[in-house]
ZADREN-368144 format. One record per atom (N, C-alpha, C): residue number from 1; residue in three letters; atom name; z, y, x. Coordinates in steps of 0.1 Angstrom, whole numbers, plus 5000, padded with zeros to 4 digits. Layout:
// ZADREN-368144
n;res;atom;up;north;east
NUM;ALA;CA;Z;Y;X .
...
***
This chain:
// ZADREN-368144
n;res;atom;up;north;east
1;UNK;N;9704;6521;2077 .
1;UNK;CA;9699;6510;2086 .
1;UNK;C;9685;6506;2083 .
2;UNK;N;9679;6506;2068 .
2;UNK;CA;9668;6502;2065 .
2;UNK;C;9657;6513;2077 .
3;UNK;N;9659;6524;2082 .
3;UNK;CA;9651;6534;2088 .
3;UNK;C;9647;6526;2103 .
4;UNK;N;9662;6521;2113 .
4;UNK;CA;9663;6511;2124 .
4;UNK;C;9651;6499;2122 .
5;UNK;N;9655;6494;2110 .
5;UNK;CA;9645;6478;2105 .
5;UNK;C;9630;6486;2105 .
6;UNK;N;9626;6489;2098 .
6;UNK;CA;9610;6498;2100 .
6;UNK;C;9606;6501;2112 .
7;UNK;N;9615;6508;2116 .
7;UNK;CA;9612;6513;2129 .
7;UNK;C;9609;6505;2139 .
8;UNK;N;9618;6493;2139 .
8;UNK;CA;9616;6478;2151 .
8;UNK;C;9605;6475;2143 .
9;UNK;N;9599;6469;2128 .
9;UNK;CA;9588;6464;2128 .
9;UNK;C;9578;6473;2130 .
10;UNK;N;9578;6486;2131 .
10;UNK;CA;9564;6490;2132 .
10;UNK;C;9566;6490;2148 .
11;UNK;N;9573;6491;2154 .
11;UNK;CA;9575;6487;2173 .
11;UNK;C;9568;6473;2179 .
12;UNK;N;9577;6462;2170 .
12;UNK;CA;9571;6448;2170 .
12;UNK;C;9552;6449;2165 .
13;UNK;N;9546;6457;2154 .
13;UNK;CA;9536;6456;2151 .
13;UNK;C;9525;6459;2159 .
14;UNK;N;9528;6472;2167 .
14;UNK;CA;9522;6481;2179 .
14;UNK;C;9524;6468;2191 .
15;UNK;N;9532;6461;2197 .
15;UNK;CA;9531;6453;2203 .
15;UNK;C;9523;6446;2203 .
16;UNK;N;9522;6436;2193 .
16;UNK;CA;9512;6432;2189 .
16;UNK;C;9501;6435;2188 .
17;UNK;N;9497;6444;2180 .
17;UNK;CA;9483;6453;2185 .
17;UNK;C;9479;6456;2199 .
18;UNK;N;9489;6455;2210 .
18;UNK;CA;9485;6460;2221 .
18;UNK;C;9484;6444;2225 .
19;UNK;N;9490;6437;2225 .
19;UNK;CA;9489;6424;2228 .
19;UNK;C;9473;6418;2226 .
20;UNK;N;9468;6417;2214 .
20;UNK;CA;9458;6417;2207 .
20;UNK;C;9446;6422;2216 .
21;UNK;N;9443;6437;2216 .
21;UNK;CA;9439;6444;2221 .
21;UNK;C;9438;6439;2237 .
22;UNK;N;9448;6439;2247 .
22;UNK;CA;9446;6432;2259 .
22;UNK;C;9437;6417;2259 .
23;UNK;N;9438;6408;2254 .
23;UNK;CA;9432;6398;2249 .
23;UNK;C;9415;6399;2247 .
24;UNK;N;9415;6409;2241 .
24;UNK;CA;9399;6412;2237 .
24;UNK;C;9393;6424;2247 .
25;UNK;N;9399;6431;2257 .
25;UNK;CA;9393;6438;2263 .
25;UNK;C;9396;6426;2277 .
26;UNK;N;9403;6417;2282 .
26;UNK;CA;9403;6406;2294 .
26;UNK;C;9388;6399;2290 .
27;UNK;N;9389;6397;2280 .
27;UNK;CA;9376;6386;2274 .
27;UNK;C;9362;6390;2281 .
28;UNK;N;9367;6409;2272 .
28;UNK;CA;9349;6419;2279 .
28;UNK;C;9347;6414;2292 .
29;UNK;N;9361;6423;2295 .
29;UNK;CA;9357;6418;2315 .
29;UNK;C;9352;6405;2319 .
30;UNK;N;9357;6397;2316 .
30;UNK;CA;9354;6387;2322 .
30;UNK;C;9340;6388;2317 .
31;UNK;N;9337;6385;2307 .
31;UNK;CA;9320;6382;2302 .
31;UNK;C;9315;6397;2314 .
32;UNK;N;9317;6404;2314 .
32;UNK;CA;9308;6418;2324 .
32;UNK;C;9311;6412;2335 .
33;UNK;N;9317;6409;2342 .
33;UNK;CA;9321;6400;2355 .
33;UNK;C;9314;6389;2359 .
34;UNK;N;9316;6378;2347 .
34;UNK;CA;9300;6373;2348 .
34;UNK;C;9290;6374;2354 .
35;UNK;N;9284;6380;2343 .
35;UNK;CA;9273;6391;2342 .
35;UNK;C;9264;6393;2357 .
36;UNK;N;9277;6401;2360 .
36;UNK;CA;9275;6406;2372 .
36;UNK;C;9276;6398;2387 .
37;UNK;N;9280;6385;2386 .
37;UNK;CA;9282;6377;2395 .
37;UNK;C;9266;6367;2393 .
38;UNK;N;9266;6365;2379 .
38;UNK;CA;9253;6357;2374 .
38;UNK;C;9238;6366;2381 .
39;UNK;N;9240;6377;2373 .
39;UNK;CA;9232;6389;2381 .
39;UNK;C;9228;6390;2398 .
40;UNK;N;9239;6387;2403 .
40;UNK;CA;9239;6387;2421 .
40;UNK;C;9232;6376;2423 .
41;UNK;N;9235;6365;2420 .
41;UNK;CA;9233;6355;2425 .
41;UNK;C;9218;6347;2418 .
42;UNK;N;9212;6352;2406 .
42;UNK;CA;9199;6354;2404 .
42;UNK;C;9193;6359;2409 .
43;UNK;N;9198;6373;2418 .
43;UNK;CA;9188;6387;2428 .
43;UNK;C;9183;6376;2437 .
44;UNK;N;9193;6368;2445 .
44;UNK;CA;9196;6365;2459 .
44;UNK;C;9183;6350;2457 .
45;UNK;N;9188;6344;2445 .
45;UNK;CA;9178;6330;2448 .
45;UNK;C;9168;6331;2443 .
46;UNK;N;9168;6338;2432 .
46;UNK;CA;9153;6333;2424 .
46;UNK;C;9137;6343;2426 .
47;UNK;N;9147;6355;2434 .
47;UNK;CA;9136;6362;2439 .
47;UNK;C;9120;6357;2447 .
48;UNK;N;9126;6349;2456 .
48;UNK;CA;9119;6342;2466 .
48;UNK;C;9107;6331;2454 .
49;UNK;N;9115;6321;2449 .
49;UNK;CA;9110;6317;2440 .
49;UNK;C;9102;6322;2429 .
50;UNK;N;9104;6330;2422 .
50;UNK;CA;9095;6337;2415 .
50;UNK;C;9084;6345;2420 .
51;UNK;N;9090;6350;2434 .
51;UNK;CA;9077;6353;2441 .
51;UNK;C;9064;6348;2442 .
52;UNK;N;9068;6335;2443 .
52;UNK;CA;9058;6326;2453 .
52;UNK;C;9051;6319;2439 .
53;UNK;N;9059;6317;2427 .
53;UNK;CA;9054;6309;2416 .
53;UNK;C;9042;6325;2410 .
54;UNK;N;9049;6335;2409 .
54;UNK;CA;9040;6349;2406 .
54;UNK;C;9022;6343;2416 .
55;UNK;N;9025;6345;2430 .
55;UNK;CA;9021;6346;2436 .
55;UNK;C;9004;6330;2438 .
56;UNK;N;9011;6322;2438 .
56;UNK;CA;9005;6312;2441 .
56;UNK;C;9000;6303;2430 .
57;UNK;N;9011;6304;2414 .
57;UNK;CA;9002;6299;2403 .
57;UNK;C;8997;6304;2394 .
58;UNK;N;8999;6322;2393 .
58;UNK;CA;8992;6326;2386 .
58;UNK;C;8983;6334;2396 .
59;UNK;N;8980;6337;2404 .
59;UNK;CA;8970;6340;2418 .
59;UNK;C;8973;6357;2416 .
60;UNK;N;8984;6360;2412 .
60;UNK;CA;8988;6372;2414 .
60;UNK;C;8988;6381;2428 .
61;UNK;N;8987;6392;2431 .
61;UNK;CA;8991;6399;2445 .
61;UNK;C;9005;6400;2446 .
62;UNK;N;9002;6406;2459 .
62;UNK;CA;9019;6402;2464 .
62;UNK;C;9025;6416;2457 .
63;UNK;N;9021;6425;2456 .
63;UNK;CA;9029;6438;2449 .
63;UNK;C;9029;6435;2433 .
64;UNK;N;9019;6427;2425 .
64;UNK;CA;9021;6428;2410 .
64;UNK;C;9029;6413;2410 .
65;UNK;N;9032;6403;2418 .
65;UNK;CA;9041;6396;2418 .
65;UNK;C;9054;6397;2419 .
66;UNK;N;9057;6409;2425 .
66;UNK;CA;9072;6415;2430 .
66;UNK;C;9075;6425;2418 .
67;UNK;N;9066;6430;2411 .
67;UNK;CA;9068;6437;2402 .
67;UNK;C;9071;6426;2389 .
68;UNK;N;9064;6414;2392 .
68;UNK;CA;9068;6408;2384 .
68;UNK;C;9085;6405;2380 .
69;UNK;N;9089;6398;2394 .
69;UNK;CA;9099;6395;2393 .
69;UNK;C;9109;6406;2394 .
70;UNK;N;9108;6419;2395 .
70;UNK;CA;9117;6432;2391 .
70;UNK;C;9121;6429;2376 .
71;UNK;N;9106;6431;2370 .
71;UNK;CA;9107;6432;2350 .
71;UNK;C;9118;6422;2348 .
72;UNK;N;9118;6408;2353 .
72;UNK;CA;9121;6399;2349 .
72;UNK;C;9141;6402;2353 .
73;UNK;N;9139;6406;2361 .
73;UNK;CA;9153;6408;2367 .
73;UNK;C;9162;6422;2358 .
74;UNK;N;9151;6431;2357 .
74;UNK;CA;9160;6436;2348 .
74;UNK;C;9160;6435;2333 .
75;UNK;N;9151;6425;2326 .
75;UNK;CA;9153;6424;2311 .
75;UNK;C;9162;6411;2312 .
76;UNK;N;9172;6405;2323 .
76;UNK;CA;9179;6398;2323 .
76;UNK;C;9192;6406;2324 .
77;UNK;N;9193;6413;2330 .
77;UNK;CA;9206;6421;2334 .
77;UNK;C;9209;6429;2323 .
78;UNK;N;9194;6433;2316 .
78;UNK;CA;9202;6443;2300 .
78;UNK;C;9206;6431;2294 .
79;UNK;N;9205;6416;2289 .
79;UNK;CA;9205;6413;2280 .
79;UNK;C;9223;6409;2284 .
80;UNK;N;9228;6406;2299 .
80;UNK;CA;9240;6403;2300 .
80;UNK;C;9244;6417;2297 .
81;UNK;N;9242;6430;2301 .
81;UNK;CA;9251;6443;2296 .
81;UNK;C;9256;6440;2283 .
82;UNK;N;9245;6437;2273 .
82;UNK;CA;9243;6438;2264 .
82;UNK;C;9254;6427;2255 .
83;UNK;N;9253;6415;2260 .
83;UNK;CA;9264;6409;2256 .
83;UNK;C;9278;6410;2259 .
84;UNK;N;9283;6417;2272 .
84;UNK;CA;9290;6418;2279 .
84;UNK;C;9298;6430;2271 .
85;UNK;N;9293;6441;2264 .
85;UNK;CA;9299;6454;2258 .
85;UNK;C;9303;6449;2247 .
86;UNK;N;9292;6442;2236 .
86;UNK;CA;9299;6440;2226 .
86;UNK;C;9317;6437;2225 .
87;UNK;N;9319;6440;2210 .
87;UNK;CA;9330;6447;2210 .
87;UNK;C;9336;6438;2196 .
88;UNK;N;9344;6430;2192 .
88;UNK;CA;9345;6427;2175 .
88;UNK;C;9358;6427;2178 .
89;UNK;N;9365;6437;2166 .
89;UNK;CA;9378;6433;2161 .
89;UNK;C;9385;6418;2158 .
90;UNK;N;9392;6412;2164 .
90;UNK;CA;9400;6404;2157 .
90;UNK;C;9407;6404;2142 .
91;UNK;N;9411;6391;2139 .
91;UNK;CA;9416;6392;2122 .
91;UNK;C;9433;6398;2129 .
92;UNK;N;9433;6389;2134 .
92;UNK;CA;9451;6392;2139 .
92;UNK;C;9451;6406;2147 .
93;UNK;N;9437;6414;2155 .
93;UNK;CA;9441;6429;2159 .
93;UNK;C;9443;6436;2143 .
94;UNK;N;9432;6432;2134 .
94;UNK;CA;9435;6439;2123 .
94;UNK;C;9449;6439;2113 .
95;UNK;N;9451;6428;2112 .
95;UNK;CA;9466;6426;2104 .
95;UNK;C;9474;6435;2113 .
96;UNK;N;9475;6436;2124 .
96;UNK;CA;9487;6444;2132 .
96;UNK;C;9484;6461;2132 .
97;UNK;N;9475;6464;2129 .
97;UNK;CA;9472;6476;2130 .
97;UNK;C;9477;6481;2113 .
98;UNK;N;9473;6473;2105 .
98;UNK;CA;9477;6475;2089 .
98;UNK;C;9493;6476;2089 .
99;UNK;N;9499;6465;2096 .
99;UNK;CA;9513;6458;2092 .
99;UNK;C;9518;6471;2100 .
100;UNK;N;9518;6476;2112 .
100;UNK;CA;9524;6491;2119 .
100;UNK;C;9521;6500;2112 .
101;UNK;N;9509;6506;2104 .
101;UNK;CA;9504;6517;2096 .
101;UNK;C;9515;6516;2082 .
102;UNK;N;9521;6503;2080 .
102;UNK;CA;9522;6499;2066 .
102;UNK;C;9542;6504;2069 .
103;UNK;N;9545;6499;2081 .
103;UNK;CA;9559;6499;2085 .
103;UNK;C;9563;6516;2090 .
104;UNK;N;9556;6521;2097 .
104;UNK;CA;9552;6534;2097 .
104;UNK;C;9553;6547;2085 .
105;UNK;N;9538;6543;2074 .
105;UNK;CA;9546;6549;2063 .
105;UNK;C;9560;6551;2055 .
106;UNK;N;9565;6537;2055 .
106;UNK;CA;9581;6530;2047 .
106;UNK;C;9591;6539;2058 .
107;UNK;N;9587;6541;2067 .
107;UNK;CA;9600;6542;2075 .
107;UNK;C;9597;6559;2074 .
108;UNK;N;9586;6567;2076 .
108;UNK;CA;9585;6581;2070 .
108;UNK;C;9594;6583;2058 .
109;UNK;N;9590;6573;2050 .
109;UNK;CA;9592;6577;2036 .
109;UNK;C;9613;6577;2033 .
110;UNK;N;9613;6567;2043 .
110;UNK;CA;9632;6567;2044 .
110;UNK;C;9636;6575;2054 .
111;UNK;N;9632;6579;2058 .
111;UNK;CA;9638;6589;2066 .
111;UNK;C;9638;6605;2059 .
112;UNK;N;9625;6608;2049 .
112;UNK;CA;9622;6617;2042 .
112;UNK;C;9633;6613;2024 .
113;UNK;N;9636;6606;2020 .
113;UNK;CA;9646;6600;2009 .
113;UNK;C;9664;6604;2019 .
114;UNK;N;9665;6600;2029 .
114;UNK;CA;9675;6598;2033 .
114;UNK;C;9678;6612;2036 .
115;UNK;N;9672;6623;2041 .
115;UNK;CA;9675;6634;2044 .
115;UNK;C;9680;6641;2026 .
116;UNK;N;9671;6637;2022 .
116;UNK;CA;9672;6643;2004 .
116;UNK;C;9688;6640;2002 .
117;UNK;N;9688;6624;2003 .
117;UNK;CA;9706;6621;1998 .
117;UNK;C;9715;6625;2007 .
118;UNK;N;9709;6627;2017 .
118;UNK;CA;9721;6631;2027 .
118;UNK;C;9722;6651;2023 .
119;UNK;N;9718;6651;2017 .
119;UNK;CA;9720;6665;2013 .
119;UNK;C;9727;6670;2004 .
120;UNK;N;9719;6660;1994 .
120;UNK;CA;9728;6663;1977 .
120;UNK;C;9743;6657;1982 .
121;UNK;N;9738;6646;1987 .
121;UNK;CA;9754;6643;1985 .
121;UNK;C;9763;6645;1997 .
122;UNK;N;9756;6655;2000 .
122;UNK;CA;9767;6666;2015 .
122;UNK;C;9777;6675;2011 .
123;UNK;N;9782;6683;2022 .
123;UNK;CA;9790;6696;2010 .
123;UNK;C;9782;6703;2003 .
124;UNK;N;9774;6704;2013 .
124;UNK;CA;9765;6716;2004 .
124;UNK;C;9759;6710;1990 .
125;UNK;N;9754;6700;1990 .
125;UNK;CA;9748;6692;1979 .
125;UNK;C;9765;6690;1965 .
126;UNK;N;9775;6690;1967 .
126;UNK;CA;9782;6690;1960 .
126;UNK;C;9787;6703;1958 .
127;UNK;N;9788;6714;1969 .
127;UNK;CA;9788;6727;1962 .
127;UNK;C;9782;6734;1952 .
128;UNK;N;9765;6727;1952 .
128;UNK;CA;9756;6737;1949 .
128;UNK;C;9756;6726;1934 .
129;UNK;N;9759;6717;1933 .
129;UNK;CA;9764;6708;1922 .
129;UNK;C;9776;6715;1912 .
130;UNK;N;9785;6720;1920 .
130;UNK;CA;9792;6728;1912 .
130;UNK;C;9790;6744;1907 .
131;UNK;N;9782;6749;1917 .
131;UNK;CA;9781;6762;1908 .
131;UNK;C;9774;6757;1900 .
132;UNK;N;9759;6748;1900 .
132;UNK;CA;9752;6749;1885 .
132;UNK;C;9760;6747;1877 .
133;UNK;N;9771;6737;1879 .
133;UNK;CA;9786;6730;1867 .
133;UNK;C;9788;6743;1861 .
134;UNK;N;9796;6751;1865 .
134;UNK;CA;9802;6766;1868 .
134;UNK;C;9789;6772;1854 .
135;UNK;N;9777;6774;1860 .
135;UNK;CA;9766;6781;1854 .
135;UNK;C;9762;6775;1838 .
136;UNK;N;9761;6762;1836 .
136;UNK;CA;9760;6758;1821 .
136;UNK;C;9774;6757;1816 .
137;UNK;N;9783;6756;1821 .
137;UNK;CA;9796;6756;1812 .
137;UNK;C;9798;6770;1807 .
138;UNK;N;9799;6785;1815 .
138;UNK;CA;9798;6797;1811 .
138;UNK;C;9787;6798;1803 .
139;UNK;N;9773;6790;1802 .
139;UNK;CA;9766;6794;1788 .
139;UNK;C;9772;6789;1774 .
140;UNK;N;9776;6780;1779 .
140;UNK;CA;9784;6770;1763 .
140;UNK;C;9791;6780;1759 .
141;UNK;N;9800;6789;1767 .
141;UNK;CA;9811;6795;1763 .
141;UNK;C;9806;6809;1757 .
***
């Protein structure tokens, strides 16, 4: 039965890790979602604006004012990518990934024990128990 018990905790542990896991990649999306909504809706309003501020207070042309507001638009959009990808493990994804690895080994290990006793102490494990019997008693004699 101990092989069953292992087996559900490293099941229950993977759960969890996948639980975990979902949790922290919803989080990404949403921050990239964001991003990308914040992104739209900077294209749409501030273009006009930054145009005219390029254009009218620093007495820029209309092409190196538009270039202006490009630069500006995309060193905004890397910095949301940029926050958006990041990636950090949780304390609790990590406990769960250890406690399944840890439940996993134990249950290997009983399953690999359990085969052993289920051998010796099978027929064959008590046949082969008695020839050795058989084999040092004929040395004594």
């Amino acid at each position: 039965m101990r092989i069953f018990e292992l087996g559900r905790s490293a099941l229950h542990a993977q759960s969890h890790l996948m639980q975990q896991m979902a949790v922290r990649l919803g989080k990404q999306a949403a921050f990239l979602v964001a991003a990308a909504v914040f992104g739209f809706f900077a294209l749409i309003s501030g273009h006009g604006l930054l145009w005219a501020l390029f254009l009218f207070t620093f007495h820029w042309g209309p092409v190196t004012a538009a270039f202006g507001v490009f630069a500006l638009d995309v060193i905004f959009a890397l910095i949301c990518v940029l926050f958006g990808r990041r990636s950090y493990l949780t304390t609790a994804e990590v406990e769960a990934r250890i406690a399944r690895n840890r439940c996993a080994t134990q249950m290997r290990e009983s399953v690999t024990l359990a085969a052993v006793t289920a051998t010796v102490a099978g027929s064959l494990g008590r046949s082969g128990i008695r020839k050795v019997w058989d084999v040092v008693r004929r040395k004594k004699n």
